[in-house]
PQR file with spaces between the fields and no chain letter, atoms N, CA, C, O and H, PARSE charges and radii, in Angstrom:
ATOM       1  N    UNK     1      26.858  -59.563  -29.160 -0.4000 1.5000
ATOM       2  CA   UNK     1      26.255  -60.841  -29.482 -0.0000 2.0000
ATOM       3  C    UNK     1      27.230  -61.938  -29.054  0.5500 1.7000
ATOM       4  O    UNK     1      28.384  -61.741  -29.435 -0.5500 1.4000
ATOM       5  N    UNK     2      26.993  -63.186  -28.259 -0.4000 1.5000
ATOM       6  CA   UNK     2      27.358  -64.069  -27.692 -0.0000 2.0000
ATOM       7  C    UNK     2      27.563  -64.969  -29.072  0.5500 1.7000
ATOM       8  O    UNK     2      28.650  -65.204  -29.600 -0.5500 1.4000
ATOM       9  H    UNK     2      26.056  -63.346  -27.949  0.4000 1.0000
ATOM      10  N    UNK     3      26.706  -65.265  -29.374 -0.4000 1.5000
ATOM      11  CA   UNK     3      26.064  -66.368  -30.333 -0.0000 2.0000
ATOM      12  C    UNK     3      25.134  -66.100  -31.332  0.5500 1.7000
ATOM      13  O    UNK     3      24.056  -65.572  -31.056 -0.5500 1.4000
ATOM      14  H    UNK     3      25.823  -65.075  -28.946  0.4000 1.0000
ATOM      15  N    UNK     4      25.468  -66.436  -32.553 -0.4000 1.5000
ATOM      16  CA   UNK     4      25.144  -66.410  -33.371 -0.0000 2.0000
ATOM      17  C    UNK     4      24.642  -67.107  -34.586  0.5500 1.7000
ATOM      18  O    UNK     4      25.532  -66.924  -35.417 -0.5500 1.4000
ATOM      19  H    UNK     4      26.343  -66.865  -32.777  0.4000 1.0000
ATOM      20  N    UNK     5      23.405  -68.022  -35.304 -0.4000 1.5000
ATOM      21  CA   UNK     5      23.965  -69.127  -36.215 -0.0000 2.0000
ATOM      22  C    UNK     5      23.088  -68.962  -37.300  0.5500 1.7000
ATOM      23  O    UNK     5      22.662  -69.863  -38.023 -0.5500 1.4000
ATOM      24  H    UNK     5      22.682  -68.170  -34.629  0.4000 1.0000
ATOM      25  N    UNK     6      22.803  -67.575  -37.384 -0.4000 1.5000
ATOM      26  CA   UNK     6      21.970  -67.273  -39.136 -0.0000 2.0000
ATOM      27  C    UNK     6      22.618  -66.004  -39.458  0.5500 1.7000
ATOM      28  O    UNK     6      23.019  -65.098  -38.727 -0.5500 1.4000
ATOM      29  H    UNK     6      23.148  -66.844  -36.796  0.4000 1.0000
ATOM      30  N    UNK     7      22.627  -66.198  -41.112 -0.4000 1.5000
ATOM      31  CA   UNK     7      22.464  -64.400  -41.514 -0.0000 2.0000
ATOM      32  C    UNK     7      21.678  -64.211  -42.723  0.5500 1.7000
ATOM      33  O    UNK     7      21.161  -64.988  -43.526 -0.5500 1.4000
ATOM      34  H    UNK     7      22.301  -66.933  -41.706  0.4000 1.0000
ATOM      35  N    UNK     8      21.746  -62.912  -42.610 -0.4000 1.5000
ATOM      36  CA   UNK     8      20.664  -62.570  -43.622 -0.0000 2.0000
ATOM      37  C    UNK     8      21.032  -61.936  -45.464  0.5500 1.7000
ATOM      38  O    UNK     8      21.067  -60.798  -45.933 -0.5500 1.4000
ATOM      39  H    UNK     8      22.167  -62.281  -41.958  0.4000 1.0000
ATOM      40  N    UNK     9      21.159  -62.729  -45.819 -0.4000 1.5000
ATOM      41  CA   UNK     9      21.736  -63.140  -46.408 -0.0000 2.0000
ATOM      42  C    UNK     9      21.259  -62.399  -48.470  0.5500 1.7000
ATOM      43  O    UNK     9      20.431  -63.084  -49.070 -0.5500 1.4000
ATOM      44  H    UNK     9      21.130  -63.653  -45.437  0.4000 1.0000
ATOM      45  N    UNK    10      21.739  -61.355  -49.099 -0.4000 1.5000
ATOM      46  CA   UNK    10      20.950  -61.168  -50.424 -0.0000 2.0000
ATOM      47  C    UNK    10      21.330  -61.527  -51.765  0.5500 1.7000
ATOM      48  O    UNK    10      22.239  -61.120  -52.488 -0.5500 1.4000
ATOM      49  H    UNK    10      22.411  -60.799  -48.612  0.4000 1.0000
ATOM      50  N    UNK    11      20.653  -62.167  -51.888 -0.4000 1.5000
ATOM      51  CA   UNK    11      20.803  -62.933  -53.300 -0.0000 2.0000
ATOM      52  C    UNK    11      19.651  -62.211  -54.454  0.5500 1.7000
ATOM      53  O    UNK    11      18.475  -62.408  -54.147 -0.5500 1.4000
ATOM      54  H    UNK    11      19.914  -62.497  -51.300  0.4000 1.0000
ATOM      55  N    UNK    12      19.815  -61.657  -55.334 -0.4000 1.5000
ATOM      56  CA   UNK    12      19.361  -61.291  -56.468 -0.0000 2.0000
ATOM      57  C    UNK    12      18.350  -60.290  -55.804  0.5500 1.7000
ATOM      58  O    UNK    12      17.227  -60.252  -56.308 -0.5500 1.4000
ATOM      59  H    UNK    12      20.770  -61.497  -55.583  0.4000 1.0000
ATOM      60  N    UNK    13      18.544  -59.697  -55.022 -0.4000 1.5000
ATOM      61  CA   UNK    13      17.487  -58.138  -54.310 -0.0000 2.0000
ATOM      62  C    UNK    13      16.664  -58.969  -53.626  0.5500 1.7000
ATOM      63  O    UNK    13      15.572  -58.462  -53.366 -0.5500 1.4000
ATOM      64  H    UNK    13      19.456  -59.728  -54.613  0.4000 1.0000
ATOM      65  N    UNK    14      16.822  -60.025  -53.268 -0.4000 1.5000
ATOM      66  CA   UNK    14      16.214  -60.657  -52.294 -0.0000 2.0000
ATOM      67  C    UNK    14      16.749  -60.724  -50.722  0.5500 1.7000
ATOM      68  O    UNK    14      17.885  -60.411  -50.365 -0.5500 1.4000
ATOM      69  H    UNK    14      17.708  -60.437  -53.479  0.4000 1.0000
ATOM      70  N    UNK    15      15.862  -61.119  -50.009 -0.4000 1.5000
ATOM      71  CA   UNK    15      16.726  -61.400  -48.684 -0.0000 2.0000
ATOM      72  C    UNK    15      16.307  -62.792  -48.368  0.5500 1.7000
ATOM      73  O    UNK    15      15.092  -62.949  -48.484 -0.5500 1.4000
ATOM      74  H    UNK    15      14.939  -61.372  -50.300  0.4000 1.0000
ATOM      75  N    UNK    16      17.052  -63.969  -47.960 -0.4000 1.5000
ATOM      76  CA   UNK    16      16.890  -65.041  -47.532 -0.0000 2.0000
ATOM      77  C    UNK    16      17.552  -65.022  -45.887  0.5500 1.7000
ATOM      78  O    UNK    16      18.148  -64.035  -45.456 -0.5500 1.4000
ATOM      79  H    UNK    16      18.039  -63.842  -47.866  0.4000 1.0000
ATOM      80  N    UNK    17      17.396  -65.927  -45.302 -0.4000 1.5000
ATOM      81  CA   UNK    17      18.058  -66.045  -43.927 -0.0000 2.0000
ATOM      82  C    UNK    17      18.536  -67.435  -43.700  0.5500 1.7000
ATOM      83  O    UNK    17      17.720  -68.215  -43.209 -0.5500 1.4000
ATOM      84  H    UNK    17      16.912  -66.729  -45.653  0.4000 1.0000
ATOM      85  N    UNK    18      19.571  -67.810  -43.942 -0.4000 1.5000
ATOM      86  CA   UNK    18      20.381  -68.863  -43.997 -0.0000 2.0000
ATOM      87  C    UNK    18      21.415  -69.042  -42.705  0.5500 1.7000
ATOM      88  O    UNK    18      22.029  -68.297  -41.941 -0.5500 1.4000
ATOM      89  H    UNK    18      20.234  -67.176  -44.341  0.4000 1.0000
ATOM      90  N    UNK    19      21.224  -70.646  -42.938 -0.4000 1.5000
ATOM      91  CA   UNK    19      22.740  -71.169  -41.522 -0.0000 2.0000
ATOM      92  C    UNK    19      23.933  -70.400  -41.357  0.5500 1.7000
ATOM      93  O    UNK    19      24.031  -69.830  -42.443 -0.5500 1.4000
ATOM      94  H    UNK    19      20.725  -71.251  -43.558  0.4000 1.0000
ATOM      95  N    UNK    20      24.698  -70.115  -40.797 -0.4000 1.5000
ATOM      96  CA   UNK    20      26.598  -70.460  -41.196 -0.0000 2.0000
ATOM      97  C    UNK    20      27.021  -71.255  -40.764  0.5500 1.7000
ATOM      98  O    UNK    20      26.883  -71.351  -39.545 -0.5500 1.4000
ATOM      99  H    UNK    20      24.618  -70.578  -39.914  0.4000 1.0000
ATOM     100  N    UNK    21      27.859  -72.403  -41.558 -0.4000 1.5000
ATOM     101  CA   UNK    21      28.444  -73.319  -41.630 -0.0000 2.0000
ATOM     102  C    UNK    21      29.597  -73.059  -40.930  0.5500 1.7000
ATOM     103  O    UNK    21      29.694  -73.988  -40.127 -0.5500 1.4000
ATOM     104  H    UNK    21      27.971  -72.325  -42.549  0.4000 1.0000
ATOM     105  N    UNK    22      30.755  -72.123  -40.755 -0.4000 1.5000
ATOM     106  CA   UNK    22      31.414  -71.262  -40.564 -0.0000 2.0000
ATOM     107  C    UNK    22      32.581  -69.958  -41.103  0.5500 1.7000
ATOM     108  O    UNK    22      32.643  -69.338  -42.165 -0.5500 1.4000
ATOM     109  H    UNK    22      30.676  -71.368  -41.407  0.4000 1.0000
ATOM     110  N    UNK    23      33.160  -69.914  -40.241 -0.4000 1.5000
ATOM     111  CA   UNK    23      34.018  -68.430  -40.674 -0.0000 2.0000
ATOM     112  C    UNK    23      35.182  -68.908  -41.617  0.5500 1.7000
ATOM     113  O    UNK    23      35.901  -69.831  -41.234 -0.5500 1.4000
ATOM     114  H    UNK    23      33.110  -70.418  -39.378  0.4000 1.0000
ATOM     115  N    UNK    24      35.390  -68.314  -42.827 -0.4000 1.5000
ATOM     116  CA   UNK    24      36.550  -68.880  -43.921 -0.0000 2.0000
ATOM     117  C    UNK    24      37.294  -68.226  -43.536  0.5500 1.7000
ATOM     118  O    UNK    24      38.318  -68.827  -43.211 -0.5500 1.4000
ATOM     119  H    UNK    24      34.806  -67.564  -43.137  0.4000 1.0000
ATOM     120  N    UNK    25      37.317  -66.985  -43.356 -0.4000 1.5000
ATOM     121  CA   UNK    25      38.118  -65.530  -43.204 -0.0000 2.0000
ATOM     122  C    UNK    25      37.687  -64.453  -42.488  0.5500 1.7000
ATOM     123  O    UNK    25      36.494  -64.166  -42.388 -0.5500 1.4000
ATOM     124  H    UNK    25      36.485  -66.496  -43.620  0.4000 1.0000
ATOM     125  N    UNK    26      38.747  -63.717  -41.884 -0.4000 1.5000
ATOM     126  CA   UNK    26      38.571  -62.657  -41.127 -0.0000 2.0000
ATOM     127  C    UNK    26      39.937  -62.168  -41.233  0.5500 1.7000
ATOM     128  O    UNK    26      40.996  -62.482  -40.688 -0.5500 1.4000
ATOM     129  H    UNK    26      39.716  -63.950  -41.966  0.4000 1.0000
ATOM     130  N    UNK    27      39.453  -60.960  -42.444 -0.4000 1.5000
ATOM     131  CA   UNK    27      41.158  -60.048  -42.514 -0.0000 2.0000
ATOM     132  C    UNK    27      41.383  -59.088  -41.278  0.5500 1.7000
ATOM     133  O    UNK    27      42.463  -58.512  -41.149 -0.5500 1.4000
ATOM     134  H    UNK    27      38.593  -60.705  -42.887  0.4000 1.0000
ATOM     135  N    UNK    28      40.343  -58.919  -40.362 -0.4000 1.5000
ATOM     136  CA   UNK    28      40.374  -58.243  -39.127 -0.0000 2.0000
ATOM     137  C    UNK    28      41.560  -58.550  -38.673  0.5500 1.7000
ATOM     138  O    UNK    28      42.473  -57.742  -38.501 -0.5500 1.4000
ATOM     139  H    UNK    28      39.466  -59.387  -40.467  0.4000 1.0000
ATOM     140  N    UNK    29      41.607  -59.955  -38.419 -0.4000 1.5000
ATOM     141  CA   UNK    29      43.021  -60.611  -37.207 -0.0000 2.0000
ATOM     142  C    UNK    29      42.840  -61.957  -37.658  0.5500 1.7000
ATOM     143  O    UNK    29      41.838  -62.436  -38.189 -0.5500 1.4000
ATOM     144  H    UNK    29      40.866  -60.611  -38.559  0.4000 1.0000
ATOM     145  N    UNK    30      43.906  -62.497  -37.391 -0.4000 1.5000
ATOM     146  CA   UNK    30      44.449  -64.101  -38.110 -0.0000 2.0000
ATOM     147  C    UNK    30      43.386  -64.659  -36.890  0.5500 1.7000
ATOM     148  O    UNK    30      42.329  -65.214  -37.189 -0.5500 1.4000
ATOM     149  H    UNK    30      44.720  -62.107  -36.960  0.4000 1.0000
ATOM     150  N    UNK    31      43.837  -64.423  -35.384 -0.4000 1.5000
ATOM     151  CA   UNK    31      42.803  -65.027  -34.403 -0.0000 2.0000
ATOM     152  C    UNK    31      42.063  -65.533  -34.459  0.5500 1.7000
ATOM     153  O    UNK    31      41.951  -66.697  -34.075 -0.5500 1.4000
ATOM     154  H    UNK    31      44.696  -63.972  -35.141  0.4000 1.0000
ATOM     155  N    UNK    32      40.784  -64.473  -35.254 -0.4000 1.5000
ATOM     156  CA   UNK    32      39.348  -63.932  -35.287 -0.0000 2.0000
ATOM     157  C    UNK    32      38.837  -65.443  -36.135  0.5500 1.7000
ATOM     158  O    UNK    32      37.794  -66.076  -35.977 -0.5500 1.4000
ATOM     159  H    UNK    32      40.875  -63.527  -35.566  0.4000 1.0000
ATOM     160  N    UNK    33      39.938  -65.706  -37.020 -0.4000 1.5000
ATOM     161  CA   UNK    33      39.316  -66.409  -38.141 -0.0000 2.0000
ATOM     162  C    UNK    33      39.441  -67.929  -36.943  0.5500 1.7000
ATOM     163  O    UNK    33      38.594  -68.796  -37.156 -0.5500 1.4000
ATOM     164  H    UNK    33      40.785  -65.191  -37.149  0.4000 1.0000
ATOM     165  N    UNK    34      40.140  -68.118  -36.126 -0.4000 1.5000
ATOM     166  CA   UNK    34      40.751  -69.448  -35.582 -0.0000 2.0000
ATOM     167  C    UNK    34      39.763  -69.250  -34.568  0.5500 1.7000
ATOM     168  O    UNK    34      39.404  -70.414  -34.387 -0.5500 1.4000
ATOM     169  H    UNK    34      40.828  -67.413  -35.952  0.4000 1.0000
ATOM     170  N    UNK    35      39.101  -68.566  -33.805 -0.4000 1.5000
ATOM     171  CA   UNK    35      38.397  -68.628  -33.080 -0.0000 2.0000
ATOM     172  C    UNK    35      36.353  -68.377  -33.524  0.5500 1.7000
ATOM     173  O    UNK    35      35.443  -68.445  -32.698 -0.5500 1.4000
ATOM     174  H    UNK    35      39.392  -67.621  -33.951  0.4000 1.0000
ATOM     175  N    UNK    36      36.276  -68.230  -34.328 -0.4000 1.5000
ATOM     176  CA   UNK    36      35.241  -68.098  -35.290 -0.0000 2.0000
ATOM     177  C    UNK    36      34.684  -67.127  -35.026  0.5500 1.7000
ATOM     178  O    UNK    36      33.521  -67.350  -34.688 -0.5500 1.4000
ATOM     179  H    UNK    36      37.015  -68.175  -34.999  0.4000 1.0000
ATOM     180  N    UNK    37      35.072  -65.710  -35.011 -0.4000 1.5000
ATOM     181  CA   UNK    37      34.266  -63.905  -34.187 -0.0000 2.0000
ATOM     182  C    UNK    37      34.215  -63.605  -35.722  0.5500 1.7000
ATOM     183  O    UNK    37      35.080  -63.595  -36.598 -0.5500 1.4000
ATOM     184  H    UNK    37      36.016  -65.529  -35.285  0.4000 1.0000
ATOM     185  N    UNK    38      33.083  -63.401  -35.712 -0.4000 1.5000
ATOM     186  CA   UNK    38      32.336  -62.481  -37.159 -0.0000 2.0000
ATOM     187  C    UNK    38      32.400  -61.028  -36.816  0.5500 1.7000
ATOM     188  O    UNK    38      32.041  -60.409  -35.815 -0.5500 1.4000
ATOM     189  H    UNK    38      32.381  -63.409  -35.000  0.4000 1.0000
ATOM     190  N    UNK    39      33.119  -60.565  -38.252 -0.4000 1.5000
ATOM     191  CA   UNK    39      33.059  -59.155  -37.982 -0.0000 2.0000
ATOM     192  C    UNK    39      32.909  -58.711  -39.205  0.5500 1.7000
ATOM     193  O    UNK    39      32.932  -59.432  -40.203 -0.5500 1.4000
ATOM     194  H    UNK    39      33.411  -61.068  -39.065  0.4000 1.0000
ATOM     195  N    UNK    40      32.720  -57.287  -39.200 -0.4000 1.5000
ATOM     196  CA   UNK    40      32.479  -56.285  -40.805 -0.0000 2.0000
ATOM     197  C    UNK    40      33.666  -56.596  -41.585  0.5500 1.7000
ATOM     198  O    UNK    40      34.826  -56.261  -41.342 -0.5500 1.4000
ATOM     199  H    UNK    40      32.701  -56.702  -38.389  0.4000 1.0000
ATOM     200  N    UNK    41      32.944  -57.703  -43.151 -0.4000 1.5000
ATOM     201  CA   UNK    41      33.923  -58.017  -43.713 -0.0000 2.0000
ATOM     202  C    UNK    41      34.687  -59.595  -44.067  0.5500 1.7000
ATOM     203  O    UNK    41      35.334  -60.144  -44.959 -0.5500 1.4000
ATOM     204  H    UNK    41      32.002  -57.975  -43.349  0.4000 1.0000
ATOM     205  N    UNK    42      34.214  -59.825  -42.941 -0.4000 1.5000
ATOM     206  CA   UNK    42      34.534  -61.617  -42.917 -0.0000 2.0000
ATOM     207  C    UNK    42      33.743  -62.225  -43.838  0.5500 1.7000
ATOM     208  O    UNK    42      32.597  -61.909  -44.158 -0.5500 1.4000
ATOM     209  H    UNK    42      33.688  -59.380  -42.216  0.4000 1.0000
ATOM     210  N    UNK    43      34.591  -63.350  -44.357 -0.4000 1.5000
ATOM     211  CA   UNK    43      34.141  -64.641  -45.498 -0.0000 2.0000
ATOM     212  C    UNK    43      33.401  -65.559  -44.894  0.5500 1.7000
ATOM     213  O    UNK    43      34.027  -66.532  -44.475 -0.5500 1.4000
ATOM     214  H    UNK    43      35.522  -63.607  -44.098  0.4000 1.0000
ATOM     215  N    UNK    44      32.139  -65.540  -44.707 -0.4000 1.5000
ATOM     216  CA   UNK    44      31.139  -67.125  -44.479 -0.0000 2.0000
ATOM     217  C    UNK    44      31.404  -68.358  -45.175  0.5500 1.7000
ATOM     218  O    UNK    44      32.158  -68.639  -46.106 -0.5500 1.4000
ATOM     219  H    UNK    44      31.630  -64.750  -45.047  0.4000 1.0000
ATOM     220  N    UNK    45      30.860  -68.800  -44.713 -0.4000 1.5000
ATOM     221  CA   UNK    45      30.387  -70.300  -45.380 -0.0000 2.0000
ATOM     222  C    UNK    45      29.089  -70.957  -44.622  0.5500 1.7000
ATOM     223  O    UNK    45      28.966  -71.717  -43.661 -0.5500 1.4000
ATOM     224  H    UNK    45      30.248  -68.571  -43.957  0.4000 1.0000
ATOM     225  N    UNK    46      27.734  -69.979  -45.953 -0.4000 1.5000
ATOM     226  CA   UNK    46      26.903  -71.102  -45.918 -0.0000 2.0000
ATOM     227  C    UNK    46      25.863  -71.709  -46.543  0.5500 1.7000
ATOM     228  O    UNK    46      25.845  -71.684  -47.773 -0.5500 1.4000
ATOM     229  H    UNK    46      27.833  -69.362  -46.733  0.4000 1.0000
ATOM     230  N    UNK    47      24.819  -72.358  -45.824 -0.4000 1.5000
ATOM     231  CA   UNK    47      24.095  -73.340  -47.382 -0.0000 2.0000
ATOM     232  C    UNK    47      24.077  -72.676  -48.378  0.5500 1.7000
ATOM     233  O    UNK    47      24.283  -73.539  -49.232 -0.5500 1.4000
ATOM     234  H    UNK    47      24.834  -72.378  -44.825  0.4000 1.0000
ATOM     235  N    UNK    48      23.961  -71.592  -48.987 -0.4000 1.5000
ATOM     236  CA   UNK    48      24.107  -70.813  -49.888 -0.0000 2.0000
ATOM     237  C    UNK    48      25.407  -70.699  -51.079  0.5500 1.7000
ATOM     238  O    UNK    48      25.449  -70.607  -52.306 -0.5500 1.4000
ATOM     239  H    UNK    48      23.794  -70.891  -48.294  0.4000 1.0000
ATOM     240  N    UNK    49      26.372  -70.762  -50.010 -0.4000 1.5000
ATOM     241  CA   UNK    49      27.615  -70.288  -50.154 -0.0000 2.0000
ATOM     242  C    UNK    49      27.956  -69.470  -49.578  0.5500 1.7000
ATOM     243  O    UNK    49      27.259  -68.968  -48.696 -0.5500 1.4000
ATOM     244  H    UNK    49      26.338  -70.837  -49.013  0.4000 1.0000
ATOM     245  N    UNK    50      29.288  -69.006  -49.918 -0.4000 1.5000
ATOM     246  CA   UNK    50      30.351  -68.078  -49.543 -0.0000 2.0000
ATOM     247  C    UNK    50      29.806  -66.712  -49.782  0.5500 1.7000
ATOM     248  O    UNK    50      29.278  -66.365  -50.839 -0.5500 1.4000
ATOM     249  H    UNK    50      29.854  -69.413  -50.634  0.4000 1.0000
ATOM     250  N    UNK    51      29.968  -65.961  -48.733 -0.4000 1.5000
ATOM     251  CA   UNK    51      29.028  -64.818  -48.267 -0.0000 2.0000
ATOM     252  C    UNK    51      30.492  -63.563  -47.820  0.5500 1.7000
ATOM     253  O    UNK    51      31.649  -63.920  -47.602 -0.5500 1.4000
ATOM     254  H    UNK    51      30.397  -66.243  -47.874  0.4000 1.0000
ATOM     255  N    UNK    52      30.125  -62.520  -47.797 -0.4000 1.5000
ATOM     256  CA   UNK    52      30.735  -61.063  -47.070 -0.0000 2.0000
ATOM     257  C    UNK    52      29.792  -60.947  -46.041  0.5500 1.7000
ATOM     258  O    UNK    52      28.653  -61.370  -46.238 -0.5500 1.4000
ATOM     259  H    UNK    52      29.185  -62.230  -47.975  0.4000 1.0000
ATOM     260  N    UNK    53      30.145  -60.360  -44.812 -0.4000 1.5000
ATOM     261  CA   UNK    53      29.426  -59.460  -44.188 -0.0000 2.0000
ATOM     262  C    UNK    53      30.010  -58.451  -44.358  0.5500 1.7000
ATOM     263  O    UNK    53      31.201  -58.247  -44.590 -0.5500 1.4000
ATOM     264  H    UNK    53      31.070  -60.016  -44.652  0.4000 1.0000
ATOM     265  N    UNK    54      28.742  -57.444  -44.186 -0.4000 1.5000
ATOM     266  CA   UNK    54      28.461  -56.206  -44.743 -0.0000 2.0000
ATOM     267  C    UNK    54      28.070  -55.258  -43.802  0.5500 1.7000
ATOM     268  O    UNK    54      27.800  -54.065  -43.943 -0.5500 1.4000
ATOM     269  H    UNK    54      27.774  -57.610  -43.998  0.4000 1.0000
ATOM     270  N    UNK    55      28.084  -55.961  -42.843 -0.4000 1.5000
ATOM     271  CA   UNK    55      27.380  -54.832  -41.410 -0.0000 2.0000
ATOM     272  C    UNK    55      28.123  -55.141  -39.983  0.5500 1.7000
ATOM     273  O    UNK    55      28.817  -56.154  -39.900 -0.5500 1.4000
ATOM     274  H    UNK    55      28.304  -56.930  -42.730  0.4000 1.0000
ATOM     275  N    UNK    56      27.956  -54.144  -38.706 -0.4000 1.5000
ATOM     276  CA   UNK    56      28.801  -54.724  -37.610 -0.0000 2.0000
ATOM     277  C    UNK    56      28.090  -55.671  -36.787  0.5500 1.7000
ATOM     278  O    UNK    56      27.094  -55.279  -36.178 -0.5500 1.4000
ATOM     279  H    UNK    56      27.392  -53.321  -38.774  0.4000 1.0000
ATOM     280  N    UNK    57      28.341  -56.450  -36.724 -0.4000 1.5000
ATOM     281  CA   UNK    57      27.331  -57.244  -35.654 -0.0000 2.0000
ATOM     282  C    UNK    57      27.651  -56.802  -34.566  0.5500 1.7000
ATOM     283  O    UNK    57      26.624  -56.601  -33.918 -0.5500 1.4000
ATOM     284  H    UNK    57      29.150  -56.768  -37.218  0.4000 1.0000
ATOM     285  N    UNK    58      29.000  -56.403  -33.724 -0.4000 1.5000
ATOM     286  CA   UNK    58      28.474  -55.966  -32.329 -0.0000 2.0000
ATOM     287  C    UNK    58      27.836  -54.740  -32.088  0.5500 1.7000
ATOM     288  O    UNK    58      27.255  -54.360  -31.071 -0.5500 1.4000
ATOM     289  H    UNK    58      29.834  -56.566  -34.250  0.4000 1.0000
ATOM     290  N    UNK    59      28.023  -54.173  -33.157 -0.4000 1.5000
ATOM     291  CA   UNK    59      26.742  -52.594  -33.080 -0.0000 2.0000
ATOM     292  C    UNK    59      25.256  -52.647  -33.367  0.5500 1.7000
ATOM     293  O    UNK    59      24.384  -52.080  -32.709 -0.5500 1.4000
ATOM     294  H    UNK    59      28.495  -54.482  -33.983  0.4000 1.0000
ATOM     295  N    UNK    60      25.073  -53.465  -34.522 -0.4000 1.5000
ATOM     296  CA   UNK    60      24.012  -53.662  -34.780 -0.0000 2.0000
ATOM     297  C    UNK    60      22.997  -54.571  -34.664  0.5500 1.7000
ATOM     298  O    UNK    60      21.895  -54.403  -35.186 -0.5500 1.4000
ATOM     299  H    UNK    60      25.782  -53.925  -35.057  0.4000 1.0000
ATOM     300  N    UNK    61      23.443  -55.955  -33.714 -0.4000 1.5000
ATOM     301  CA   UNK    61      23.075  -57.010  -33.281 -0.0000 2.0000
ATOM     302  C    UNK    61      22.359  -57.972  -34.344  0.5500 1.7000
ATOM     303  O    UNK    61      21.509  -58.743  -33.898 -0.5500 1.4000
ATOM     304  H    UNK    61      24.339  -56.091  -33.290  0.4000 1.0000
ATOM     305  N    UNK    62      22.612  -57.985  -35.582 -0.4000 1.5000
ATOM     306  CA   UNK    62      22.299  -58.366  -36.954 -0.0000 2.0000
ATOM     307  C    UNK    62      23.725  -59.407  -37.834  0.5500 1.7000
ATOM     308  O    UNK    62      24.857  -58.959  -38.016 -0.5500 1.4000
ATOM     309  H    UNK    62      23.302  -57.360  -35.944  0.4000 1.0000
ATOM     310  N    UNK    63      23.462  -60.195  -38.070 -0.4000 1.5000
ATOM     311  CA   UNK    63      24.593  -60.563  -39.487 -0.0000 2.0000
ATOM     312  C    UNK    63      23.979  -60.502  -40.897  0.5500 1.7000
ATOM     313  O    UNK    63      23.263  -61.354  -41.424 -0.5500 1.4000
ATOM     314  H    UNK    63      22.543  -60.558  -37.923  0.4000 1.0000
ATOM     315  N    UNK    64      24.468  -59.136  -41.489 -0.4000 1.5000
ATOM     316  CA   UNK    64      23.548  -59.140  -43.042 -0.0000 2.0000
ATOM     317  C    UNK    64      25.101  -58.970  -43.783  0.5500 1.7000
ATOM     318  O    UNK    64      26.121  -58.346  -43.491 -0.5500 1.4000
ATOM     319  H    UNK    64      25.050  -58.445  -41.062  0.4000 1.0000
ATOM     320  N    UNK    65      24.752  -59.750  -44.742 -0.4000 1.5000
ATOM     321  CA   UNK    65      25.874  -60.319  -45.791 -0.0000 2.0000
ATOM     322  C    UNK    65      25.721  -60.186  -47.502  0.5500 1.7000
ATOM     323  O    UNK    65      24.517  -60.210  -47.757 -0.5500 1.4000
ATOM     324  H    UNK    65      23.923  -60.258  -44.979  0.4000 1.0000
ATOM     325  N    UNK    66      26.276  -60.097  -48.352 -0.4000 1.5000
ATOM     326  CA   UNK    66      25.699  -60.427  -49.563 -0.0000 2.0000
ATOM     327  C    UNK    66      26.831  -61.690  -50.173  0.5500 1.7000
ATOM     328  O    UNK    66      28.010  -61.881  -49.873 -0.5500 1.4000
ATOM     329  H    UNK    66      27.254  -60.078  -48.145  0.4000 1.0000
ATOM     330  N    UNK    67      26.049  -62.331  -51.011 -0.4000 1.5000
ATOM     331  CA   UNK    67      26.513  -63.959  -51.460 -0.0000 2.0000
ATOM     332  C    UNK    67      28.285  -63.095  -52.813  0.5500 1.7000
ATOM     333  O    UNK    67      28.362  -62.159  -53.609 -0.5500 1.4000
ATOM     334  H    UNK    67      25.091  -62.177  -51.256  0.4000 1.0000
ATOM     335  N    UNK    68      29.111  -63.996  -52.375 -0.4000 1.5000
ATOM     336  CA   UNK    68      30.333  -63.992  -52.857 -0.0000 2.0000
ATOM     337  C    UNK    68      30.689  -64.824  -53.869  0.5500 1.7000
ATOM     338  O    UNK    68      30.804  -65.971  -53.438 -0.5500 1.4000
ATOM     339  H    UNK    68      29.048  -64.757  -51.728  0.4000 1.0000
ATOM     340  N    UNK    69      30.966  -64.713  -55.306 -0.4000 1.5000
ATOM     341  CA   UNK    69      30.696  -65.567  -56.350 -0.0000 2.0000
ATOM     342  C    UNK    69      32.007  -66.095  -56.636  0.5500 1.7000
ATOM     343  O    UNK    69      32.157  -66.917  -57.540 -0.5500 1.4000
ATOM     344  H    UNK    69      30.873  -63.780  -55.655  0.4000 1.0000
């Protein structure tokens, strides 16, 4: 995936599909976070709030996340 600017996002066994604002974190590599590459695991930021992803996006061509309290 090139580009990316929704994910899917679960809040209370729901699924919504929300913006990202952008990347807070990426314990992958300090880089990752400075260059904004989403990967399994990284901290979002969006309308929602602060999110995990939970899945690979370059394998699975998807960003699914659950909301981070």
């Amino acid at each position: 995936i090139k580009t990316i600017d929704s994910v899917n996002l679960a809040i209370d066994s729901k699924i919504k599909r929300v913006k990202i604002i952008k990347v807070l974190e990426n314990a992958t590599n300090n880089d990752y976070q400075r260059r904004g590459v989403i990967s399994k695991g990284a901290i979002l930021e969006t309308e929602e709030g602060k999110c995990r992803v939970v899945s690979r996006p370059g394998q699975h061509g998807t960003v699914n996340a659950i909301l981070v309290k």
